[in-house]
PDB file of N, CA, C and O in Angstrom:
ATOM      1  N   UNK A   1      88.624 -66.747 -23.032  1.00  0.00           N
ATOM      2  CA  UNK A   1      87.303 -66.183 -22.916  1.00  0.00           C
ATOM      3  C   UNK A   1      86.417 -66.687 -24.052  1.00  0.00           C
ATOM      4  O   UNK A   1      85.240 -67.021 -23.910  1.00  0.00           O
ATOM      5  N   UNK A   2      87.007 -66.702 -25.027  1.00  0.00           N
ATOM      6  CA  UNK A   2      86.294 -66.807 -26.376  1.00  0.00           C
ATOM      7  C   UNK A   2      85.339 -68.840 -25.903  1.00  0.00           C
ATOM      8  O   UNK A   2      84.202 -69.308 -25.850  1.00  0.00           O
ATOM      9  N   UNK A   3      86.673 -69.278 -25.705  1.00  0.00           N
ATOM     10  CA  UNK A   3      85.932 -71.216 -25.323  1.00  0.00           C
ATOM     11  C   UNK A   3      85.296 -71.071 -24.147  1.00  0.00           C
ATOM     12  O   UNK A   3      84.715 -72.121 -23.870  1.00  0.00           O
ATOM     13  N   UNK A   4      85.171 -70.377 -23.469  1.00  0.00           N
ATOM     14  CA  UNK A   4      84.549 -70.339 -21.967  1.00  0.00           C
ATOM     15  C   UNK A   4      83.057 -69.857 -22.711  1.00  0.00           C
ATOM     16  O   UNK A   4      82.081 -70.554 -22.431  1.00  0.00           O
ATOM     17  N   UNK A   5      82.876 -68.818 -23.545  1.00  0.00           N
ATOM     18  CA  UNK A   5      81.884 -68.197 -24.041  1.00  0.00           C
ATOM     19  C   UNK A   5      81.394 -69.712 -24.961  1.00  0.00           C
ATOM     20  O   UNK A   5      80.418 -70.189 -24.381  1.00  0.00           O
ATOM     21  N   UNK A   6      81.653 -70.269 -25.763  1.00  0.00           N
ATOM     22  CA  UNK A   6      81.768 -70.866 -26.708  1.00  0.00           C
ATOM     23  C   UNK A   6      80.970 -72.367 -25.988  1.00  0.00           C
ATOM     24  O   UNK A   6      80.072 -73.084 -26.429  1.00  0.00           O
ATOM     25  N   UNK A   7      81.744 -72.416 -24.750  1.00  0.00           N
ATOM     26  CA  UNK A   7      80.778 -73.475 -23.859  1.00  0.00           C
ATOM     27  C   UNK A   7      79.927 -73.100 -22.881  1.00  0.00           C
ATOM     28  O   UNK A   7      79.798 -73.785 -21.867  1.00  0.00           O
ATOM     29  N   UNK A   8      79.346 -72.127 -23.052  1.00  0.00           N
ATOM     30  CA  UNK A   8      77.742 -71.472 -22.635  1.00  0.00           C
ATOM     31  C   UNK A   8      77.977 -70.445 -21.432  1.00  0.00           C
ATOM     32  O   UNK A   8      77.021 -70.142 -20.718  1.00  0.00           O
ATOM     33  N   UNK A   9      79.458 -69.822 -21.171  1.00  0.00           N
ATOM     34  CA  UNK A   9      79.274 -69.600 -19.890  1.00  0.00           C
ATOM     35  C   UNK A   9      79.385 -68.443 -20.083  1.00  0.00           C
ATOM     36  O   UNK A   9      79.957 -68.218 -21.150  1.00  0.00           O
ATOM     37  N   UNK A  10      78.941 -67.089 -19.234  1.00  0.00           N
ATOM     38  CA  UNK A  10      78.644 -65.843 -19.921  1.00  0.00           C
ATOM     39  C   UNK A  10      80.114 -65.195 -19.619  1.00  0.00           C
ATOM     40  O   UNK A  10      80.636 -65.381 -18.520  1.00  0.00           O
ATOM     41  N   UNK A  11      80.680 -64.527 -20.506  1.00  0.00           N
ATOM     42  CA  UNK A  11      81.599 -63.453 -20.045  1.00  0.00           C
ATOM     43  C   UNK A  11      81.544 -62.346 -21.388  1.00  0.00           C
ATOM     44  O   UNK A  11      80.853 -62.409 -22.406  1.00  0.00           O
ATOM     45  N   UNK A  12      82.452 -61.422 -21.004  1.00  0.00           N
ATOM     46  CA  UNK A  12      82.383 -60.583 -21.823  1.00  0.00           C
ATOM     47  C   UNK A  12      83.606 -61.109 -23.142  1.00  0.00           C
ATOM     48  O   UNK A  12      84.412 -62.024 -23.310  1.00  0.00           O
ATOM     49  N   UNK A  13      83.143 -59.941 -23.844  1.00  0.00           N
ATOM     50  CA  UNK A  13      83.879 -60.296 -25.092  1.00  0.00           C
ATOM     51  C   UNK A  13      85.511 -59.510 -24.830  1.00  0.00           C
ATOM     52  O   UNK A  13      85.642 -58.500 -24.138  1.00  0.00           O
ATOM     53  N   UNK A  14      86.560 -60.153 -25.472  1.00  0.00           N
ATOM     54  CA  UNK A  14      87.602 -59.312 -25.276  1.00  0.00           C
ATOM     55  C   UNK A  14      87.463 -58.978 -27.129  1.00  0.00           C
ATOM     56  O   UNK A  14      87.010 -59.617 -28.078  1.00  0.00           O
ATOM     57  N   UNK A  15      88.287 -57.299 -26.920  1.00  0.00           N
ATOM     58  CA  UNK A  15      88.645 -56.828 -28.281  1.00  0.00           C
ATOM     59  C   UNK A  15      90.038 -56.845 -28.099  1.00  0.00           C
ATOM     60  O   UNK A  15      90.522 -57.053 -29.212  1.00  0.00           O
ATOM     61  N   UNK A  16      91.023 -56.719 -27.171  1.00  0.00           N
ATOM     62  CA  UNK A  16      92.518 -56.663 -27.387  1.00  0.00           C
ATOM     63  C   UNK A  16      93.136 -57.173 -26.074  1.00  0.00           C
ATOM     64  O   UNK A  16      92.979 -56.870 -24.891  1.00  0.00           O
ATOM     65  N   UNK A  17      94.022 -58.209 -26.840  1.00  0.00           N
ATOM     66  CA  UNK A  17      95.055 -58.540 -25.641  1.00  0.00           C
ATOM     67  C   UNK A  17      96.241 -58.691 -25.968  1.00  0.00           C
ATOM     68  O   UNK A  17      96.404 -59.651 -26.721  1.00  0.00           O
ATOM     69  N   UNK A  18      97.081 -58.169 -25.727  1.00  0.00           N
ATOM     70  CA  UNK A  18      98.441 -57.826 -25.704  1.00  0.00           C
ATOM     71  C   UNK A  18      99.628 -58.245 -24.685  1.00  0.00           C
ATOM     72  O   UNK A  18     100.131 -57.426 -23.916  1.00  0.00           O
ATOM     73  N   UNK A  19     100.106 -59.877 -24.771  1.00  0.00           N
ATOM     74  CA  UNK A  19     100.653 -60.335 -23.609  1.00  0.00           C
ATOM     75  C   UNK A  19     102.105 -59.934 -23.134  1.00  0.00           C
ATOM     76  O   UNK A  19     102.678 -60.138 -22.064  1.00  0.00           O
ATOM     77  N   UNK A  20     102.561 -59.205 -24.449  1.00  0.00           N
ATOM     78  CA  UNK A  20     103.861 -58.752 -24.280  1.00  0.00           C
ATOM     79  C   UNK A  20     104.074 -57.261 -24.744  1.00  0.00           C
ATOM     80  O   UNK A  20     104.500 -56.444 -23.928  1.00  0.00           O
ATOM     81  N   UNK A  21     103.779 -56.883 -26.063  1.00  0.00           N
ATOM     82  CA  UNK A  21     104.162 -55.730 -26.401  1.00  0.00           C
ATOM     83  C   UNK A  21     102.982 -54.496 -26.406  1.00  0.00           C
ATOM     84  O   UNK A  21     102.518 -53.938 -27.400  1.00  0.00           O
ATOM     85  N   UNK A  22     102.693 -54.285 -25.171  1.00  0.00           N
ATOM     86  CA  UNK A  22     101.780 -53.597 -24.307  1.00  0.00           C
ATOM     87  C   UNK A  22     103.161 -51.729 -24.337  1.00  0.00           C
ATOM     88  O   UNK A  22     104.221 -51.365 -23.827  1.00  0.00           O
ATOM     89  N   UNK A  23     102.324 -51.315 -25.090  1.00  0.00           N
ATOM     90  CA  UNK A  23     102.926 -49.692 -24.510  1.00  0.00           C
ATOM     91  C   UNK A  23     102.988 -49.030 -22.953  1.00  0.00           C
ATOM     92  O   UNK A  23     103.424 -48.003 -22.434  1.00  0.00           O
ATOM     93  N   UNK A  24     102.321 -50.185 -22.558  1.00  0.00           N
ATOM     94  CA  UNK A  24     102.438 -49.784 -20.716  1.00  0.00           C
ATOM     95  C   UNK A  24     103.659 -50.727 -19.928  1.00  0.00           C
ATOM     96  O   UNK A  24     103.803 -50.715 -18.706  1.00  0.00           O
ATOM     97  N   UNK A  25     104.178 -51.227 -20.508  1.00  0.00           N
ATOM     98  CA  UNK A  25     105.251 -51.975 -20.437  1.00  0.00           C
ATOM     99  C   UNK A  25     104.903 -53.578 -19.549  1.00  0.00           C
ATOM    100  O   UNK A  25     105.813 -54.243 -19.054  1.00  0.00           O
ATOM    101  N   UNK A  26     103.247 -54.035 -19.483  1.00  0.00           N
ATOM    102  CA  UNK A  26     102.830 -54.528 -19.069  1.00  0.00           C
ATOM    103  C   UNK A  26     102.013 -55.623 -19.812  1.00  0.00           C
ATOM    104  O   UNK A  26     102.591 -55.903 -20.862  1.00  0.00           O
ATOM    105  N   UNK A  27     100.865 -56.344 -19.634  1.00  0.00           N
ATOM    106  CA  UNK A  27     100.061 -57.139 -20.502  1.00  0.00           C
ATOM    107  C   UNK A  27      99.006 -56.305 -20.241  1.00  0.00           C
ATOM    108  O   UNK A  27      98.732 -56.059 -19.066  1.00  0.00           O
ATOM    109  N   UNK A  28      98.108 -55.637 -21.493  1.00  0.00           N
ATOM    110  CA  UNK A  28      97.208 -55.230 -21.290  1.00  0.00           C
ATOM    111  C   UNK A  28      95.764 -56.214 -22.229  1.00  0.00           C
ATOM    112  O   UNK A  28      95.845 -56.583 -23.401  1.00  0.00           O
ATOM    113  N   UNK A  29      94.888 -56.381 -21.556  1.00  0.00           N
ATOM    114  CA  UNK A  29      93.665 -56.550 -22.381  1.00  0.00           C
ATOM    115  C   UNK A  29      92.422 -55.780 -21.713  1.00  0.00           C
ATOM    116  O   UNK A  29      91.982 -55.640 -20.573  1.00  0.00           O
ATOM    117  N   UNK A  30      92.006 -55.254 -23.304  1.00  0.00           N
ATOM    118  CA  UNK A  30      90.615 -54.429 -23.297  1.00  0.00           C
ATOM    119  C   UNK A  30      89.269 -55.247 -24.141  1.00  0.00           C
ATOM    120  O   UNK A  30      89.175 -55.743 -25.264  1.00  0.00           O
ATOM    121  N   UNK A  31      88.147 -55.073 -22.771  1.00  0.00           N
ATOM    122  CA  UNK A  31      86.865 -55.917 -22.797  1.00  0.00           C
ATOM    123  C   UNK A  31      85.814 -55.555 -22.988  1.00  0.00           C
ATOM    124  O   UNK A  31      85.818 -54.325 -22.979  1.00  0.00           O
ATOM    125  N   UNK A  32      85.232 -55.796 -23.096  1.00  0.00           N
ATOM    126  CA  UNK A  32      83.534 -55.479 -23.598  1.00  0.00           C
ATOM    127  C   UNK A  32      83.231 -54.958 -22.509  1.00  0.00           C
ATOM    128  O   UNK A  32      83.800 -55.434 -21.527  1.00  0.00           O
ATOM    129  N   UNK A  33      82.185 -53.742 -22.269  1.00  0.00           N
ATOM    130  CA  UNK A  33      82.052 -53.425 -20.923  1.00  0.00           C
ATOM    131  C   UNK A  33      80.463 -53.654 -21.020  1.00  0.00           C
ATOM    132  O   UNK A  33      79.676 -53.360 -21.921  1.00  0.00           O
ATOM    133  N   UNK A  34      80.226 -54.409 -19.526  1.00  0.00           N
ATOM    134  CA  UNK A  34      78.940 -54.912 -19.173  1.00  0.00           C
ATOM    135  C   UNK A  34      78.115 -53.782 -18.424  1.00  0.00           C
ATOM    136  O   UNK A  34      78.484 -53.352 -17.331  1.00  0.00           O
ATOM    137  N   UNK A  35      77.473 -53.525 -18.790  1.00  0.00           N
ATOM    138  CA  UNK A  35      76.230 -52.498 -18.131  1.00  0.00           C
ATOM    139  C   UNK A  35      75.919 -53.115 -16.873  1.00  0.00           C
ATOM    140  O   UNK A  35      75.673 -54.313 -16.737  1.00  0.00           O
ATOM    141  N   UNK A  36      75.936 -52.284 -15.986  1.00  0.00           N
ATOM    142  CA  UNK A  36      75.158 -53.062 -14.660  1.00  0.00           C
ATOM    143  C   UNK A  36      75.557 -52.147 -13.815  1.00  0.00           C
ATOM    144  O   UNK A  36      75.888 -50.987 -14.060  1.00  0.00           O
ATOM    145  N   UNK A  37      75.494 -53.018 -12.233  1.00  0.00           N
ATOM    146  CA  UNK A  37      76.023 -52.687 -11.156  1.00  0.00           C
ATOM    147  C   UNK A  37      77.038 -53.533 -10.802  1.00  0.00           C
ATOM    148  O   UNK A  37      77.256 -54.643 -11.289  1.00  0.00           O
ATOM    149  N   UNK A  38      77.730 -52.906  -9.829  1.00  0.00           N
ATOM    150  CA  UNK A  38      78.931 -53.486  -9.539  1.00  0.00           C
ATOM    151  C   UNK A  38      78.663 -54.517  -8.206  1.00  0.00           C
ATOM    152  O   UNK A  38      78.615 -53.905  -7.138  1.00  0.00           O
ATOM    153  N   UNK A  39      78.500 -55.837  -8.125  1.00  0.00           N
ATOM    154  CA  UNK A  39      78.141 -56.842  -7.576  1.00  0.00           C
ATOM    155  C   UNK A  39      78.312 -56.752  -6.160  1.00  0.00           C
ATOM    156  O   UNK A  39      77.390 -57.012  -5.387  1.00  0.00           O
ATOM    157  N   UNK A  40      79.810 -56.283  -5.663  1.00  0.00           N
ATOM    158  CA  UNK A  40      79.670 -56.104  -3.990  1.00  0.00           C
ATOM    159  C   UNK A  40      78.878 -54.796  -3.048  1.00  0.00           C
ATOM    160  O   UNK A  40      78.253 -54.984  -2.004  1.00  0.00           O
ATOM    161  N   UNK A  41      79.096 -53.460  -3.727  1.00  0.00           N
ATOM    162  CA  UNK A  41      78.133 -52.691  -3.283  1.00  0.00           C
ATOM    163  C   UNK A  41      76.372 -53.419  -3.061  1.00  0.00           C
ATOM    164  O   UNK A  41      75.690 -53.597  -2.053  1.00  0.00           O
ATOM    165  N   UNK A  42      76.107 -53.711  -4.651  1.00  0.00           N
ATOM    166  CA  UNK A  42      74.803 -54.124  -4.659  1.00  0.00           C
ATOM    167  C   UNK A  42      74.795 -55.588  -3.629  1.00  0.00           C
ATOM    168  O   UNK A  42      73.664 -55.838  -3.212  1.00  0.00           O
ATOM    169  N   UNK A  43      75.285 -56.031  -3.422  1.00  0.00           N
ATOM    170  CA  UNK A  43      75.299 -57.068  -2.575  1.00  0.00           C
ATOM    171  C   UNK A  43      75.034 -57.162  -1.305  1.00  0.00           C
ATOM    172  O   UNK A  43      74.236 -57.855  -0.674  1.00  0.00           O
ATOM    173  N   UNK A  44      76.231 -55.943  -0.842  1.00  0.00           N
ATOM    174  CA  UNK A  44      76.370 -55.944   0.625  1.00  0.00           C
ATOM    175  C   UNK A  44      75.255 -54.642   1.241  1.00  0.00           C
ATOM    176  O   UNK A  44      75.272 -54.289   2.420  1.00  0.00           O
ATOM    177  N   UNK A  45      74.478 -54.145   0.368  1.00  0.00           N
ATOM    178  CA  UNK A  45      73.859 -53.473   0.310  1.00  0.00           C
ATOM    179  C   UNK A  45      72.402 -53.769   0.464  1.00  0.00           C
ATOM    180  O   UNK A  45      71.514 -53.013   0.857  1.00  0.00           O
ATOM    181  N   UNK A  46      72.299 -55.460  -0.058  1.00  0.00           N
ATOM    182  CA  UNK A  46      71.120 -55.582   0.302  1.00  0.00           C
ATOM    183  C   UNK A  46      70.836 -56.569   1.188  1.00  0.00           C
ATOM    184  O   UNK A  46      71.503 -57.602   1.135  1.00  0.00           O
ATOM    185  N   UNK A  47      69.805 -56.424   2.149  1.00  0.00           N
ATOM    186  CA  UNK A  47      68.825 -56.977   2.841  1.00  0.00           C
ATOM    187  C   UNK A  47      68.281 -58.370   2.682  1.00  0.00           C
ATOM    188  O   UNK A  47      67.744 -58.590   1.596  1.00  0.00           O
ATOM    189  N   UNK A  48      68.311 -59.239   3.452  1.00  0.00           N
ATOM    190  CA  UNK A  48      67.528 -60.618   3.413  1.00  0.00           C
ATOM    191  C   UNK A  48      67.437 -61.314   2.313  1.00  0.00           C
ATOM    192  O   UNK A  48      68.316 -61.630   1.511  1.00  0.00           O
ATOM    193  N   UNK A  49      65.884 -61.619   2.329  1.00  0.00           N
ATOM    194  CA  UNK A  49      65.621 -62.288   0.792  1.00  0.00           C
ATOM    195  C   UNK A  49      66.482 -61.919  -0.388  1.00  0.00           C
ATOM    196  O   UNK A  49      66.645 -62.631  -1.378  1.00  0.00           O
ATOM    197  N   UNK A  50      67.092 -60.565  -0.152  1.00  0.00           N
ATOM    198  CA  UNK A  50      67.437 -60.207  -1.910  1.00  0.00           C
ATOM    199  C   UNK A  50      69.300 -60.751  -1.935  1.00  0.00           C
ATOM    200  O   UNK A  50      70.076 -61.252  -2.749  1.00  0.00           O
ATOM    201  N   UNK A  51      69.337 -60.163  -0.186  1.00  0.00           N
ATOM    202  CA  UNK A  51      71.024 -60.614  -0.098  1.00  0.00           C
ATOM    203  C   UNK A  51      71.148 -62.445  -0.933  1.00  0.00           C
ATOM    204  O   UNK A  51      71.778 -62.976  -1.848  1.00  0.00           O
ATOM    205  N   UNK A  52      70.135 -62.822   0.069  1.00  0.00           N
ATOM    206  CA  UNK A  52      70.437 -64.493  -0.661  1.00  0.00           C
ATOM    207  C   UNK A  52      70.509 -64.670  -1.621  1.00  0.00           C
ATOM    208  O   UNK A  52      71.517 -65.196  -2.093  1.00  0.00           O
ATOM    209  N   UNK A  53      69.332 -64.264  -2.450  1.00  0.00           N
ATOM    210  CA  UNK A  53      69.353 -64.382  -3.987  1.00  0.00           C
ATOM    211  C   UNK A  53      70.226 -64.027  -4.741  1.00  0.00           C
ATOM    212  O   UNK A  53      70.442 -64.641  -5.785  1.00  0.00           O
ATOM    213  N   UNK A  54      71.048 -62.754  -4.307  1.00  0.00           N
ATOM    214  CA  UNK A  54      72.489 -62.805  -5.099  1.00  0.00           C
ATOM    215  C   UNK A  54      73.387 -63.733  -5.004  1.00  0.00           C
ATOM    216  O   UNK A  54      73.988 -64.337  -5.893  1.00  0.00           O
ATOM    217  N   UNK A  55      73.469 -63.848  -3.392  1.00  0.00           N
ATOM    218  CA  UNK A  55      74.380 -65.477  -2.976  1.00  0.00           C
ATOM    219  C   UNK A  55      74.276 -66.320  -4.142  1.00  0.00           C
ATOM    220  O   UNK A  55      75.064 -66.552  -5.058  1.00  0.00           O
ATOM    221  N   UNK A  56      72.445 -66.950  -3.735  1.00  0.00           N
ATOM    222  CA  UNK A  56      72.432 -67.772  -4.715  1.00  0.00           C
ATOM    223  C   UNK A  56      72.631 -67.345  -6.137  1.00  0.00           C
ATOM    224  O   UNK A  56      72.099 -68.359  -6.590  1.00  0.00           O
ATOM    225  N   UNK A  57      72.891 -66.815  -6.985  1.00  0.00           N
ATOM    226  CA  UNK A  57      73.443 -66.539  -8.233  1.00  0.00           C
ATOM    227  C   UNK A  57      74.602 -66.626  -8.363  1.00  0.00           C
ATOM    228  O   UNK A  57      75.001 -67.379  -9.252  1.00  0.00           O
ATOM    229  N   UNK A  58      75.655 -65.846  -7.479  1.00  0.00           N
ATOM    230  CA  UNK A  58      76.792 -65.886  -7.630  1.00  0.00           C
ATOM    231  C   UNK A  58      77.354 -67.451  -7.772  1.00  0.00           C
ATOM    232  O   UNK A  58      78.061 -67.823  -8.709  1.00  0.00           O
ATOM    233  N   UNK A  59      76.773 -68.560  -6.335  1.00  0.00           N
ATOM    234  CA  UNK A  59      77.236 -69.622  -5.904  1.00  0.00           C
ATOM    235  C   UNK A  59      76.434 -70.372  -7.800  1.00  0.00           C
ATOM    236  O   UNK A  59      77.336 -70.719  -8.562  1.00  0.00           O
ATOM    237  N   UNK A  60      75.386 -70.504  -8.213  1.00  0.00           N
ATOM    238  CA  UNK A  60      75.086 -71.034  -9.152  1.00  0.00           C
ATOM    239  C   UNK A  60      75.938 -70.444 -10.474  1.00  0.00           C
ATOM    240  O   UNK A  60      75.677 -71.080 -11.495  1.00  0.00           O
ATOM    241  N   UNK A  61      76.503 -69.806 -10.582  1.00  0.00           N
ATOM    242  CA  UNK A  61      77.728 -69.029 -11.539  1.00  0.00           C
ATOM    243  C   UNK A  61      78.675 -69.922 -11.539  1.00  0.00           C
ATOM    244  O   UNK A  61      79.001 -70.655 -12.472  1.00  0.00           O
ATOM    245  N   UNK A  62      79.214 -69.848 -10.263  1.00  0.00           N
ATOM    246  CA  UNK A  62      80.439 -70.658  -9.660  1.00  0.00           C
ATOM    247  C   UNK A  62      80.229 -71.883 -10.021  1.00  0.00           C
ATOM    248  O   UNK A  62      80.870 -72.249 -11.007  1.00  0.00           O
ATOM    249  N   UNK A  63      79.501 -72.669  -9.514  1.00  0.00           N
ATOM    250  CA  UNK A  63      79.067 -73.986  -9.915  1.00  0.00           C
ATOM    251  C   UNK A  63      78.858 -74.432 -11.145  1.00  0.00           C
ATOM    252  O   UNK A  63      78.880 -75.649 -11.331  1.00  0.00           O
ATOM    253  N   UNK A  64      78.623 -73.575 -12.182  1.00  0.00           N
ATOM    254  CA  UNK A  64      78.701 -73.838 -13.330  1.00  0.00           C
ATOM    255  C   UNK A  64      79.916 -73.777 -14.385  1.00  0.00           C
ATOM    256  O   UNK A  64      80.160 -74.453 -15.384  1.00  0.00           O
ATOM    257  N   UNK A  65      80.634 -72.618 -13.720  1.00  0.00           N
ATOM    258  CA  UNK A  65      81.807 -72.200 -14.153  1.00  0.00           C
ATOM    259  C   UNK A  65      82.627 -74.034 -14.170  1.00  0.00           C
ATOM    260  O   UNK A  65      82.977 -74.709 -15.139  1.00  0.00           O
ATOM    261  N   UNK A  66      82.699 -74.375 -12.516  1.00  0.00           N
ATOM    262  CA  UNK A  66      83.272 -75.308 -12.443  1.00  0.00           C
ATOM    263  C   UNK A  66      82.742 -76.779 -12.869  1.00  0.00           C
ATOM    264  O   UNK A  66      83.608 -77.651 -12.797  1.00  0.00           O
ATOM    265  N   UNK A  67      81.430 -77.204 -13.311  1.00  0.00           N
ATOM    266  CA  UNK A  67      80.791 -78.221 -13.834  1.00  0.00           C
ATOM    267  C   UNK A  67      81.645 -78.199 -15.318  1.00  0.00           C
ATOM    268  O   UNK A  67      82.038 -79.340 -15.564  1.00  0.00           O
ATOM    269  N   UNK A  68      82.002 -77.310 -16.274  1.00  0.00           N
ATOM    270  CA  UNK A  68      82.403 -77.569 -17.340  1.00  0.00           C
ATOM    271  C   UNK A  68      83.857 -78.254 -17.437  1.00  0.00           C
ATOM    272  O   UNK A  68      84.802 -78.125 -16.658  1.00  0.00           O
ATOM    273  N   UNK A  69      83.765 -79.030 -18.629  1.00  0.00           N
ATOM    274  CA  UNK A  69      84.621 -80.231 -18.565  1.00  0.00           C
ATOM    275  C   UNK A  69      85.999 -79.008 -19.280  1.00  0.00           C
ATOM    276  O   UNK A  69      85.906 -78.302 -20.284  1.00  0.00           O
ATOM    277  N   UNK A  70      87.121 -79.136 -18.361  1.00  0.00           N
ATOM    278  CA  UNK A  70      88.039 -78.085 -19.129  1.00  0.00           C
ATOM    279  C   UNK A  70      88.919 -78.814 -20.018  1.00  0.00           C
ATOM    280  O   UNK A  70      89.557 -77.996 -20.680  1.00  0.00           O
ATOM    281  N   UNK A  71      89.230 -80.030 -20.319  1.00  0.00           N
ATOM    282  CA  UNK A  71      89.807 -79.519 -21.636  1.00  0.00           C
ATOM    283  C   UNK A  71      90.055 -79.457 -22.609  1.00  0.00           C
ATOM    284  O   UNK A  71      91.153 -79.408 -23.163  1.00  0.00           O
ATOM    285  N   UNK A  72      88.710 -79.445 -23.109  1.00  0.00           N
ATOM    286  CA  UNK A  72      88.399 -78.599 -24.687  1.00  0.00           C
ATOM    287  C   UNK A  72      89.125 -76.867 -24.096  1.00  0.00           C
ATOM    288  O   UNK A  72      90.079 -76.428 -24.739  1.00  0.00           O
ATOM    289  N   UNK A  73      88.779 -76.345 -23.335  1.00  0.00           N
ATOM    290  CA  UNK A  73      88.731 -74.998 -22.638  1.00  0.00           C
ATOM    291  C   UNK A  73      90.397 -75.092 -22.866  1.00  0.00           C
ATOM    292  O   UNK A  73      90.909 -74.219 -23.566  1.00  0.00           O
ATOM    293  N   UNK A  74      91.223 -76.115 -22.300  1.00  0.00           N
ATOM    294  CA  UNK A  74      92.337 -75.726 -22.109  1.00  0.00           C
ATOM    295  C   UNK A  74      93.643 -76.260 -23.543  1.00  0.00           C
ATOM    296  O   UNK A  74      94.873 -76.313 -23.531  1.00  0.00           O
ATOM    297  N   UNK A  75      92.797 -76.512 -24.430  1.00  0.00           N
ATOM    298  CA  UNK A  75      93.702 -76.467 -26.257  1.00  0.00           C
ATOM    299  C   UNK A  75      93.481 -75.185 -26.499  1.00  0.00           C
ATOM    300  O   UNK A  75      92.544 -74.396 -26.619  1.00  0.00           O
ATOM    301  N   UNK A  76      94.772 -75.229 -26.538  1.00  0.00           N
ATOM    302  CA  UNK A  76      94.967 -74.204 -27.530  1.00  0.00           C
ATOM    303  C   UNK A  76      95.241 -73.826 -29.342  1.00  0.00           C
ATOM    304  O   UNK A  76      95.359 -72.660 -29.719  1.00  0.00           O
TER     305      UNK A  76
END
């Protein structure tokens, strides 16, 4: 998250990740929580012009996500 952020792409911040010794006997990580709405309600919720315009955001997200060259992204 941190190099994904680092090469312009928005996500939230993580404060804890824990890949093994998780008290839930699991991997837990805890994230920055983003204010908003939750994207498929508001989505499927709306009407025409506005439905698209989320389309188009989401699909321009996507597209950007995947334009970045990964691997700087993928050193660790």
């Amino acid at each position: 998250m941190r190099q994904l952020h680092q090469a312009g792409y928005p996500v939230p911040s993580v404060h804890l990740l824990e890949p093994t010794n998780s008290p839930f006997g699991k991997p837990v990580t805890i994230m920055e929580r983003i204010a908003g709405q939750v994207m498929g309600p508001l989505f499927f919720g709306a009407y025409g012009g506005k439905q698209r315009k989320l389309l188009a955001l989401c699909c321009a997200w996507f597209v950007q996500l995947h334009r970045l060259d990964c691997d700087p992204l993928l050193m660790t």
